[in-house]
C-alpha positions as CSV (number, residue, x, y, z in Angstrom):
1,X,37.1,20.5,41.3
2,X,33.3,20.6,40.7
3,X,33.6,23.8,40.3
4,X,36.1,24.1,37.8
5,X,34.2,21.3,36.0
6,X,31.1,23.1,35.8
7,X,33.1,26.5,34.6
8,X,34.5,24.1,32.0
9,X,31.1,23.1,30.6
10,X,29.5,26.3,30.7
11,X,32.5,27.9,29.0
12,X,32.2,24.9,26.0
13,X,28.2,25.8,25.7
14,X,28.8,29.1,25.5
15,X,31.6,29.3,23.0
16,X,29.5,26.6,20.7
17,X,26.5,29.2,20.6
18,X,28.5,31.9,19.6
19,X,29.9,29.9,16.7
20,X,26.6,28.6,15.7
21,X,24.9,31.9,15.9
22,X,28.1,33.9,13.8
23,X,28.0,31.0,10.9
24,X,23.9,31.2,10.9
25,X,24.1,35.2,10.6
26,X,27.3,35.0,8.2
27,X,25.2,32.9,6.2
28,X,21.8,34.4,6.0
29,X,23.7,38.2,5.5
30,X,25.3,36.5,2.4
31,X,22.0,35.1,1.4
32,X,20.4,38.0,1.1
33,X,22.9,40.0,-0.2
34,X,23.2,37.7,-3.4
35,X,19.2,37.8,-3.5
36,X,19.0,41.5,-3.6
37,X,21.5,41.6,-6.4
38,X,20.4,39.2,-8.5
39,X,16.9,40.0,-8.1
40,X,18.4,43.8,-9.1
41,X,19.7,42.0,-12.2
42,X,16.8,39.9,-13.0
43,X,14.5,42.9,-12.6
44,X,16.5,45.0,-15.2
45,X,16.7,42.1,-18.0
46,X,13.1,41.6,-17.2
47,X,12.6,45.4,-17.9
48,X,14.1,45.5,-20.8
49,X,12.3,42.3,-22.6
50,X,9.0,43.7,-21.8
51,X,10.1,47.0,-23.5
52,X,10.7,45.1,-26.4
53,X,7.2,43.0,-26.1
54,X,5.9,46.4,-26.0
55,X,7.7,47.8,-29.2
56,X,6.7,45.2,-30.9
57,X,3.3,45.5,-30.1
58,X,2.8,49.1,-31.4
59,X,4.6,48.0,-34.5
60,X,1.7,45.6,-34.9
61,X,-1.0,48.0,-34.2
62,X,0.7,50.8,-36.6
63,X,0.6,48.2,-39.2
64,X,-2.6,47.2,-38.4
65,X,-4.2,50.7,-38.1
66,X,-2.5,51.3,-41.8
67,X,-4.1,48.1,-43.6
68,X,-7.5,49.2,-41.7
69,X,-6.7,52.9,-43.2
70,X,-6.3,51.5,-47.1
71,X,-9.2,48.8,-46.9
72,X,-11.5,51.9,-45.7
73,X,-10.2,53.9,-49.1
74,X,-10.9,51.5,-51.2
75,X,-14.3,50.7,-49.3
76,X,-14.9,54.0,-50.0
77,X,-14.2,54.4,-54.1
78,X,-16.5,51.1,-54.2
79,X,-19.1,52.7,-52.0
80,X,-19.4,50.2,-50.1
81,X,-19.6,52.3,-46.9
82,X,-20.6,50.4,-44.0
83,X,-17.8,48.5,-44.7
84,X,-15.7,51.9,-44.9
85,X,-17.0,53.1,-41.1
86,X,-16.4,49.8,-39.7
87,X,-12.9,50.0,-41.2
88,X,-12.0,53.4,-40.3
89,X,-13.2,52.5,-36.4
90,X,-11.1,49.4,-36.5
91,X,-7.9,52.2,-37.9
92,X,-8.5,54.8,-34.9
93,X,-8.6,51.8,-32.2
94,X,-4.8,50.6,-33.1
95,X,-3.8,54.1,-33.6
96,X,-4.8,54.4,-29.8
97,X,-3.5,51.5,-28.8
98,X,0.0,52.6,-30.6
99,X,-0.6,55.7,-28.5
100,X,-1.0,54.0,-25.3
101,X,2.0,51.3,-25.6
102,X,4.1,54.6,-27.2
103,X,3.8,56.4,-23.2
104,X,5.2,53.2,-22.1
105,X,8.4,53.1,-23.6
106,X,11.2,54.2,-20.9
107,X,13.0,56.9,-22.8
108,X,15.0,59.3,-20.7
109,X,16.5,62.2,-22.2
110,X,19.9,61.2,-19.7
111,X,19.8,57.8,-20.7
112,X,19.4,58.3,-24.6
113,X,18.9,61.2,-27.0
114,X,18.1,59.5,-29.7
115,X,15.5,57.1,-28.2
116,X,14.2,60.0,-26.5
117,X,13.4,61.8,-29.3
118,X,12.4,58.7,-31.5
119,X,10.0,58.2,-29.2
120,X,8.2,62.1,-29.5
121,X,8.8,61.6,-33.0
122,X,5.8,58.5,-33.0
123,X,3.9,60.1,-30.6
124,X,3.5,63.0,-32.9
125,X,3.2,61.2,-36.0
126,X,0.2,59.3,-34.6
127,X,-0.8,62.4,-33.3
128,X,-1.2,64.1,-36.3
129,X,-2.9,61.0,-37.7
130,X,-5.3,61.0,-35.1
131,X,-6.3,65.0,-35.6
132,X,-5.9,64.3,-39.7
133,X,-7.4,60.9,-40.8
134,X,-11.2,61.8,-39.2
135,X,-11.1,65.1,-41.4
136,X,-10.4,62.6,-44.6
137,X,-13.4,60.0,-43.4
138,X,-15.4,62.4,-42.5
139,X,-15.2,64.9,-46.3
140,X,-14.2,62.0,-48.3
141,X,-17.1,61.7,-50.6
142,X,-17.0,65.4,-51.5
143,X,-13.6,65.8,-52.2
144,X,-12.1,65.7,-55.7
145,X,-10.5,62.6,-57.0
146,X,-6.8,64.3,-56.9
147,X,-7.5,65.8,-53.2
148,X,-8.5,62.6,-52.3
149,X,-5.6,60.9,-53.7
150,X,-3.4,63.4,-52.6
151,X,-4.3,63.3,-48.5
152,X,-4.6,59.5,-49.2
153,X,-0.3,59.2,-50.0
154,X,0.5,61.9,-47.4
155,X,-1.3,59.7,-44.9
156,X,0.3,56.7,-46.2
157,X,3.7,58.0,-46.2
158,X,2.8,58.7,-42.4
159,X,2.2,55.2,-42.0
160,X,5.3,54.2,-43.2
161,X,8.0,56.8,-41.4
162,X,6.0,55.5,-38.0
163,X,7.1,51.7,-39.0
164,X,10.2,53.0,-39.8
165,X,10.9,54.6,-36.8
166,X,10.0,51.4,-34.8
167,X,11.1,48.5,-36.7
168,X,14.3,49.8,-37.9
169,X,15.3,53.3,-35.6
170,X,14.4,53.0,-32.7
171,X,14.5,49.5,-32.7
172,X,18.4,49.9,-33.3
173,X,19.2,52.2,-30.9
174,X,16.9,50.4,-28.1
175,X,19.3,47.4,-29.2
176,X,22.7,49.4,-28.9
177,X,21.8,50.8,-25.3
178,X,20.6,47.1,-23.9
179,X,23.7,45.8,-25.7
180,X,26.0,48.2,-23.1
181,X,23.5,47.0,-20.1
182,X,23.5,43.6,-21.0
183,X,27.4,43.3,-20.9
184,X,27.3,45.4,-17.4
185,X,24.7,42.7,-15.9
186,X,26.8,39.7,-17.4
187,X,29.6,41.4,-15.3
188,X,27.8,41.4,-12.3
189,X,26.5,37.8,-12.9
190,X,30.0,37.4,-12.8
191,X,31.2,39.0,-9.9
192,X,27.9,37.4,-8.3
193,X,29.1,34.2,-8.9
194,X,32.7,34.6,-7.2
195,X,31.4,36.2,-4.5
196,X,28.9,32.7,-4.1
197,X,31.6,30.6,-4.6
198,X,34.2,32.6,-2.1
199,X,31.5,32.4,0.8
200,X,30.7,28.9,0.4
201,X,34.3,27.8,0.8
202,X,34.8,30.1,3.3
203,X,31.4,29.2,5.1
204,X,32.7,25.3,4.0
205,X,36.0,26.3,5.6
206,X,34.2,27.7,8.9
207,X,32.0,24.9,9.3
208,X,34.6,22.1,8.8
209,X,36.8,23.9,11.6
210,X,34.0,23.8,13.8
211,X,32.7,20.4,13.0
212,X,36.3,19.0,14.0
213,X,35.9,21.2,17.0
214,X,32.9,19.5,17.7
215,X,34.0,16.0,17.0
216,X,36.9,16.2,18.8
217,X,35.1,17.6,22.1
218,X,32.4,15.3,21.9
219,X,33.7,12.1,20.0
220,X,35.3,10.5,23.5
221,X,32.0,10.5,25.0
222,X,29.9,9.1,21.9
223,X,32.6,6.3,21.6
224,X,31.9,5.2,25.0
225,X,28.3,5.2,24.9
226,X,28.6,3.4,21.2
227,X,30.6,0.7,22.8
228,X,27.7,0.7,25.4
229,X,25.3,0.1,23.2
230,X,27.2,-2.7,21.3
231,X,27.4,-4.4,24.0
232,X,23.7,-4.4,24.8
233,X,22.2,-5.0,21.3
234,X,24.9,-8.2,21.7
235,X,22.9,-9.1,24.7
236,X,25.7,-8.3,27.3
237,X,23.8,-6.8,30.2
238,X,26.5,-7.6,33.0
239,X,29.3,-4.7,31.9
240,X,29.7,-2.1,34.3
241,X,27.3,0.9,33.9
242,X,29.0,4.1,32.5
243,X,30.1,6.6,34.8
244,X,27.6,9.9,35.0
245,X,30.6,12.7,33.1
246,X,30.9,14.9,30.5
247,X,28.3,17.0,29.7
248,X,24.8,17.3,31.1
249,X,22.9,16.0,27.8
250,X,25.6,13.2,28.0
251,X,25.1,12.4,31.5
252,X,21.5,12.0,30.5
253,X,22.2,9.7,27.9
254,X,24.5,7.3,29.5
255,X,22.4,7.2,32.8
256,X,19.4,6.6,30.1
257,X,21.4,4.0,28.7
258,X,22.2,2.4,32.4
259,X,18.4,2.1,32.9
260,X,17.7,0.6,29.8
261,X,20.6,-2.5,30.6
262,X,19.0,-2.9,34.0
263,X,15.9,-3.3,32.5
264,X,16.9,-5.3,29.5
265,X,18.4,-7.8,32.3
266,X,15.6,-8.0,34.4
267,X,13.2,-8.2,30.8
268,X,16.0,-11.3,29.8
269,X,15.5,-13.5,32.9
270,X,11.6,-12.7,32.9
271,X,11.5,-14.0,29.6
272,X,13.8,-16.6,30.2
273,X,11.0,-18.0,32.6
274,X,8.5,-17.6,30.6
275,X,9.8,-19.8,28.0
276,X,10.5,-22.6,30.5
277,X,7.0,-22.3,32.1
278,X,5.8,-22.3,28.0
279,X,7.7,-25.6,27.6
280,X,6.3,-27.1,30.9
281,X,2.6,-25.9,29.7
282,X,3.0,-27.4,26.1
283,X,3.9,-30.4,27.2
284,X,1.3,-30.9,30.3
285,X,-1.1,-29.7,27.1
286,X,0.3,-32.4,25.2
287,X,-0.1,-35.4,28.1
288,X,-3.6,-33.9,28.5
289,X,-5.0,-34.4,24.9
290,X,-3.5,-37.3,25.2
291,X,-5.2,-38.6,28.2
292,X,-8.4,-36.8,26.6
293,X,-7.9,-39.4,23.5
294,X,-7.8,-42.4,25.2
295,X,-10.3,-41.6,27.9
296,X,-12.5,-41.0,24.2
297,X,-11.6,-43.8,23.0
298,X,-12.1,-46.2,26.0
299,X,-16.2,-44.9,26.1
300,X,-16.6,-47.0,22.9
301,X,-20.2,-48.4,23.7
302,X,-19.6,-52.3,24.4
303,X,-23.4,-52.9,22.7
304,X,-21.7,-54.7,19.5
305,X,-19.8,-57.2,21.8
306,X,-23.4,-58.5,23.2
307,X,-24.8,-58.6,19.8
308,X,-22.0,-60.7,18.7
309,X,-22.1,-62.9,21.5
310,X,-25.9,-63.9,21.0
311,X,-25.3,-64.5,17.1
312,X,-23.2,-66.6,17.7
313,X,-24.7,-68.7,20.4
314,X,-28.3,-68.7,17.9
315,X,-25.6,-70.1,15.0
316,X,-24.3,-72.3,17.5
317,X,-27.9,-74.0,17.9
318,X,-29.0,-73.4,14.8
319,X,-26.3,-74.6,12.2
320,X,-23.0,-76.0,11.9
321,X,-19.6,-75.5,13.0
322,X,-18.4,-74.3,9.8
323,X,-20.2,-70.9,10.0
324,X,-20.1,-70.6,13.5
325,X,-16.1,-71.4,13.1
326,X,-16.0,-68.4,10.3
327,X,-18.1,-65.6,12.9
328,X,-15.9,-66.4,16.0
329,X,-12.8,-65.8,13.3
330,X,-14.3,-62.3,12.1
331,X,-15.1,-62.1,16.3
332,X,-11.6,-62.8,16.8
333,X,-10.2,-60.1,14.4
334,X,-12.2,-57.2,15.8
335,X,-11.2,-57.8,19.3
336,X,-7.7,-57.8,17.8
337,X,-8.4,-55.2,16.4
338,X,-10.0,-52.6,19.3
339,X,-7.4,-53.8,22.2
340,X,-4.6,-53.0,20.5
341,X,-3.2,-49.4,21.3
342,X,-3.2,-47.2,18.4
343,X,-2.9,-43.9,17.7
344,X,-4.0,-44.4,14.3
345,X,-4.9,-46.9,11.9
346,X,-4.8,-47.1,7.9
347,X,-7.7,-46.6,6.3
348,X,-7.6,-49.9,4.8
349,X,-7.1,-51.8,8.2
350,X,-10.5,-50.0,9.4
351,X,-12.5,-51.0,6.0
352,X,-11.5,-54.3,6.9
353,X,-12.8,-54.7,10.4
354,X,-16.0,-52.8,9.4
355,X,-16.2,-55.7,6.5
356,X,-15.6,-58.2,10.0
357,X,-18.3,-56.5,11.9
358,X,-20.7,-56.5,8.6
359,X,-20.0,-60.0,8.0
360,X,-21.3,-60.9,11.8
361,X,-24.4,-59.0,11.2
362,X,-25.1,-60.4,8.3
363,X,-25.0,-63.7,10.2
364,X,-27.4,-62.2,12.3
365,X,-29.6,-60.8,10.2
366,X,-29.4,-63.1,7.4
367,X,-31.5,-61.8,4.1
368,X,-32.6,-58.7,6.4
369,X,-29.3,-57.2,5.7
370,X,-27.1,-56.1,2.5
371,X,-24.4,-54.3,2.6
372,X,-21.5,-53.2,0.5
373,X,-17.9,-51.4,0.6
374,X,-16.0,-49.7,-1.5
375,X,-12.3,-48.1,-0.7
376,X,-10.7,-45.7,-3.3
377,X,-7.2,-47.5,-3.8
378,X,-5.1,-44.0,-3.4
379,X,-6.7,-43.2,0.0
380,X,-5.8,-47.1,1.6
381,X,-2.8,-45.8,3.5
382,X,-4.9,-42.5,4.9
383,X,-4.1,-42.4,8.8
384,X,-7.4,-41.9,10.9
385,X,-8.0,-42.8,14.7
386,X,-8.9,-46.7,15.1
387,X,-12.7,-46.9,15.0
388,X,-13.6,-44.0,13.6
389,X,-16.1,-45.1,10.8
390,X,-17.7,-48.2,12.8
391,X,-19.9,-46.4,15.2
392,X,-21.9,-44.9,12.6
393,X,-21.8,-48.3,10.7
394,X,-23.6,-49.6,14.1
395,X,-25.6,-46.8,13.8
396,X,-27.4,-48.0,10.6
397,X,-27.8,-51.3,11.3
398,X,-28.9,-51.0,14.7
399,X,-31.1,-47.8,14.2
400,X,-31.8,-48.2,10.4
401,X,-31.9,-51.8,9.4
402,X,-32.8,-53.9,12.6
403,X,-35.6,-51.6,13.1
404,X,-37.4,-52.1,9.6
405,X,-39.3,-55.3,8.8
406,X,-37.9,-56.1,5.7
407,X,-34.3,-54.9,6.1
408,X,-32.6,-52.9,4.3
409,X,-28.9,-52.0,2.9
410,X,-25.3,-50.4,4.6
411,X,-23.0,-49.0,2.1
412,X,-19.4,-47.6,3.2
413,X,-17.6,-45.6,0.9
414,X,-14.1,-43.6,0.7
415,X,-13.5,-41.5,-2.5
416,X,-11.3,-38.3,-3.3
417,X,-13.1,-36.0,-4.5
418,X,-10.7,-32.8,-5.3
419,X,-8.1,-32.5,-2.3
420,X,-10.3,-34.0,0.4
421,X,-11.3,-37.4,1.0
422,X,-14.8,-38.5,1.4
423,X,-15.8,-40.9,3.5
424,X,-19.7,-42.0,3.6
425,X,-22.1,-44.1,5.8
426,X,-25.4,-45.0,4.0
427,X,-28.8,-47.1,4.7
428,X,-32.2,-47.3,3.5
429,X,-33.6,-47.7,7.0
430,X,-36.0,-46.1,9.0
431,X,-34.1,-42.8,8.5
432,X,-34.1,-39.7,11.8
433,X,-37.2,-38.6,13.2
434,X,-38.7,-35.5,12.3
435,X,-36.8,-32.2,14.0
436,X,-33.8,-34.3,14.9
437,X,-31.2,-32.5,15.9
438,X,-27.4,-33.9,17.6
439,X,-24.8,-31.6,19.0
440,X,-21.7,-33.5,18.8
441,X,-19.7,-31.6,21.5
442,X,-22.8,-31.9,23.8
443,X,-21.7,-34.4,25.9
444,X,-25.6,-34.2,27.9
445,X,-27.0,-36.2,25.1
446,X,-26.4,-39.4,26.2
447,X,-28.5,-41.6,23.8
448,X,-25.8,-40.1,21.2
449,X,-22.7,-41.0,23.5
450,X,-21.0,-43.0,21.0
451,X,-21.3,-40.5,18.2
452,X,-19.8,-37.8,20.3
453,X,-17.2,-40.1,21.0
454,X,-15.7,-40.5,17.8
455,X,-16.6,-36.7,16.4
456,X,-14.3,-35.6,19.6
457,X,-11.9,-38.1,18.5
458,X,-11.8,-37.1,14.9
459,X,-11.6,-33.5,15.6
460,X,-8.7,-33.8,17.9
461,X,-6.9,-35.7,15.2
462,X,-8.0,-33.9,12.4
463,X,-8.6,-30.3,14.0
464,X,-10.0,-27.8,11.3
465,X,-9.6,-29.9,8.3
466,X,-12.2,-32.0,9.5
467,X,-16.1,-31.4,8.8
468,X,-19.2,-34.1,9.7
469,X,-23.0,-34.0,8.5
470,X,-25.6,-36.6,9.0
471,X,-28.9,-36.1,7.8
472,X,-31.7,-37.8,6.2
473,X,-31.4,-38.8,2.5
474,X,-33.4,-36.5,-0.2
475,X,-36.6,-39.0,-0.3
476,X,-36.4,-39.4,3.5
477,X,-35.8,-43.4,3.2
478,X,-32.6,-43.3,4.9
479,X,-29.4,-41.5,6.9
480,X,-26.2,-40.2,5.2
481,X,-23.3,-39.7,6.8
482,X,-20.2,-37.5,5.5
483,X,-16.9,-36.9,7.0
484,X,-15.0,-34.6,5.0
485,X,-11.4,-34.0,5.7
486,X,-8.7,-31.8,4.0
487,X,-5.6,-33.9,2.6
488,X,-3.8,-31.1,1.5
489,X,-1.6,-30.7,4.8
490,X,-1.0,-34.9,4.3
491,X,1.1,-33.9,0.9
């Protein structure tokens, strides 16, 4: 049974060579039988036009030779001779020329008699003209007037049976014999052209016969692997695989088609996996910056609670209860405000705690401090991290004010400026010491710790639309710090 399968197969190879091989030299024997024969035809038109082109062109020179030939006799009465030589030079050129282009005429006794001899008959005319005309240049001037005049109209009449001959005679009979050629090329054309059109149906004919053929032996064999393949692109791996028949390039292609659903499976529940384990990551990622925020956000240095506690104890001995009442209120408020849980805050609600702590320290500090805040009325309802601006409000007053005699003055500001917001940290105080430097992601610097804190924070909130610089003011009399932060994405 293998055996008569194989027979079977071979047979089908074979018999689909020869066809191929018969249509491809039927084709390419028609081919170049048509090209042959209309090249033939082309050639001979072709042959013909340039006889013309060359007619025409002695026709020209004749008449140019014979304008040369009068304009050098009348050079000649007026004495004007140099004119006359160049002129008669100019006359013997075309004449040769005529010559030339007159030997390449094809006139054939067989194929014409009357060309034939038409074409002797301007040979020998220029000729003659040639042997003739230098005797008249030459003995011109010592001739008498009616010799003169006398070779002067032969020479002319000359002239004019050449143009004759070419213009009209031969001219004629050069267009009676193409006329004959022309319909005998137009009938080949035509034949041509049937021939064409009977080998393309027939080669049309052949082709579709075998293209059923074709279809028919094959088509069982693509329509399996076509529902295959459907199958697979639908992201059904679990069919049976295809059975290894037919053909040897279709075995190849359904067993390359088997391996490509076993692989496509085994790709599916890799991938399958992957995305679970993806899921599992991103949210371990997401329970891990969020453990990283509020292990940030619990290093807030406790510093200003001290403070706080001492102002109010120096009120408490120094003044009444009324002021002492208002600081433990404003006291009151922050710790409100930093132990409740937030993930963020309104910009609004942390202007107002920084105008608690402000208040405190002004308690504290008494004329030694001024301060002042000012909160652009579109940004109020801005979400940032819950004391994100009163570190570096510390900052100042600790490390600016507190630490120059006289005092000096905190100003807090949020603006828009473009499509950011900008919110700033000023004093007047002592300003950074000279080659300052503070790496905010450098968790080593531990006099900074707090700083640190809430850049981390911000930047984790904020990612890439954040940007911080603190630096010394322009006349060195005080720190500046920016926080710059993209509201485009807040839209």
């Amino acid at each position: 049974m293998a055996s008569k399968n194989a027979s079977r197969v071979h047979g089908f190879r074979t018999l689909l060579l020869s066809l191929t091989l018969s249509m491809l030299a039927a084709v390419v024997a028609i081919f170049v039988f048509l090209f042959v024969q209309i090249y033939a035809v082309n050639g001979d038109m072709g042959e013909r036009m340039r006889q013309y082109i060359v007619l025409n062109a002695i026709s020209e020179d004749i008449q140019k030779s014979r304008e040369c030939f009068v304009r050098f006799f009348e050079c000649s009465l007026e004495e004007d001779f140099l004119e006359a030589e160049a002129m008669a030079k100019e006359s013997f050129v075309c004449r040769n020329k005529s010559i030339l282009n007159a030997r390449k005429l094809r006139t054939s006794y067989e194929e014409s008699h009357e060309m034939y001899f038409l074409n002797r008959a301007i040979l020998n005319g220029l000729d003659h003209l040639n042997r003739g005309v230098p005797t008249l240049e030459n003995v011109l001037i010592e001739m008498s007037e009616q010799r003169r005049y006398q070779l002067y109209y032969r020479y002319l009449k000359i002239y004019d049976y050449l143009l004759k001959y070419t213009n009209y005679m031969y001219l004629s009979a050069a267009v009676h014999r193409d006329a004959d050629a022309l319909d005998g090329n137009l009938g080949k054309v035509r034949s041509l052209k049937f021939m064409a059109a009977v080998s393309l149906l027939a080669v049309s004919a052949v082709s579709v016969c075998v293209s059923l053929f074709m279809t028919n032996a094959l088509s069982g064999h693509v329509a399996k692997m076509a529902r295959s393949a459907d199958l697979i692109s639908g992201g059904d791996y679990s069919s049976p695989d295809m059975a290894l028949s037919g053909p040897r390039e279709f075995r190849v292609l359904k067993d390359r088609l088997n391996r490509m659903k076993g692989s496509l499976l085994q790709r599916s529940i890799l991938e399958k996996e992957l995305h679970r384990q993806e899921v599992e990551k991103e949210k371990i990622m997401g329970e891990l910056e969020r453990a990283k925020f509020l292990s940030l956000q619990a290093q807030i240095d406790p510093h200003f609670l001290f403070n706080t506690l001492n102002a109010i104890s120096n009120m408490a001995l120094f003044e009444g209860a009324e002021r002492t009442m208002e600081i433990t209120n404003n006291l009151a408020g922050i710790f409100r405000y930093r132990l409740e849980f937030r993930d963020s805050v309104a910009l609004s609600d942390e202007f107002r705690f920084i105008s608690q702590y402000l208040s405190i320290q002004k308690a504290r500090f008494g004329e030694r401090l001024e301060y002042a805040l000012e909160l652009d009325p579109s940004l109020a309802s801005m979400r940032i991290p819950p004391l994100s601006i009163q570190p570096f409000v510390e900052n100042s007053v600790r490390h600016g004010v507190e630490r120059k005699e006289r005092g000096g003055r905190v100003s807090v500001s949020a603006e828009k400026v473009g499509g950011r917001a900008c919110i700033c940290v000023v004093d007047d105080g002592v300003g950074l010491p000279e080659g300052f430097s503070l790496s905010f992601l450098d968790p080593s610097e531990q006099g900074h710790i707090g700083i640190t804190n809430v850049v981390n924070r911000l930047s984790i909130f904020f990612g890439r639309r954040l940007s911080v610089d603190i630096g010394n003011l322009p006349d060195g009399s005080g720190v500046k710090v920016s926080m710059l932060i993209d509201l485009e994405e807040d839209a």
